[in-house]
N, C-alpha and C positions, 0 to 999 in steps of 0.2 A: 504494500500500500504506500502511494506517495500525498505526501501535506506538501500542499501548496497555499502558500499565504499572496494573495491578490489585493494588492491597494488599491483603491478607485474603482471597486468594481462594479458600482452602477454608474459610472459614466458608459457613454456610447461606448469606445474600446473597448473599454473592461466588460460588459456586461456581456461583450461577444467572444470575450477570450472565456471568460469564464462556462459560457454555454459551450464553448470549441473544447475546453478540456472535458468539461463533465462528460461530454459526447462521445469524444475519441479515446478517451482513457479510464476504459470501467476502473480500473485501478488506485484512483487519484481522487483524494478530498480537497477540497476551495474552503477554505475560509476566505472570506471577504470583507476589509477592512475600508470602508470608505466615510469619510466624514459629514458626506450627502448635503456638500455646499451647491451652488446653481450648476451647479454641472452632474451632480448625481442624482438620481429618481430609481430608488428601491422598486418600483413597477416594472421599471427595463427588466430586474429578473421573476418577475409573478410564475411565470412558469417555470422556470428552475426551483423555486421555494416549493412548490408543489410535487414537482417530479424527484428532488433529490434530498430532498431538506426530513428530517434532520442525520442523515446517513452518509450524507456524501457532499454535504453542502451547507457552509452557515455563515450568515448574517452579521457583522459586528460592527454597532455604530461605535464610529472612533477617529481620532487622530492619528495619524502616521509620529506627528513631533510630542507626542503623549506617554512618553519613556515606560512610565508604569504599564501603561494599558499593553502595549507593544511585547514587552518583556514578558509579561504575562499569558499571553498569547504562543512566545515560544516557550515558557516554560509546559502550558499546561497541552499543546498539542504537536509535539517533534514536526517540527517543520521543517522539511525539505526543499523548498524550494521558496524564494521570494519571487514575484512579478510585479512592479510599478507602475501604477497608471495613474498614481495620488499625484494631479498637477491642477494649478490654477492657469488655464488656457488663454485668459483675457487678461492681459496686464493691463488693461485700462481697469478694470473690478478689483483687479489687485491692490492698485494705484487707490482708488477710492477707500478701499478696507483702510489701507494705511494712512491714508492723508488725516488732518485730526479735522 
């Protein structure tokens, strides 16, 4: 069995990588770690929570720069494999977050 830990995985990308793995690799668990800012929509996967959940496939609201949360995550489920899609794609939205 292979852990795969998926950041961003209700953005567009992610939600298709993580449908691409569950599909092609009966072998392989997704945790999916996405902070579900404007670019994620837990909906993208309705049917993966359905079809794989909670056996092959889970949900985790969170941050990537959230040390505990993270840690926690490899401690309690041996993770093999990381994949990155945790990104803010508008740096004009970025720009505004940060502006005071």
């Amino acid at each position: 069995m292979m852990n795969i830990l998926i950041t961003g995985g209700c953005g567009f990308i992610g939600s298709n990588f993580v449908r691409h793995i569950l599909k092609n690799h009966p072998g392989a668990t997704v945790i999916n770690l996405d902070k579900l800012t404007y670019a994620g929509n837990p909906a993208n996967l309705t049917d993966v929570e359905r079809r794989y959940a909670p056996s092959r496939y889970q949900f985790i609201k969170g941050d990537i720069a959230d040390k505990e949360k993270v840690e926690a995550i490899f401690r309690g489920s041996n993770i093999d494999w990381v994949v990155n899609f945790a990104a803010e794609s508008h740096v004009d939205n970025l720009w505004n977050l940060l502006s005071p």
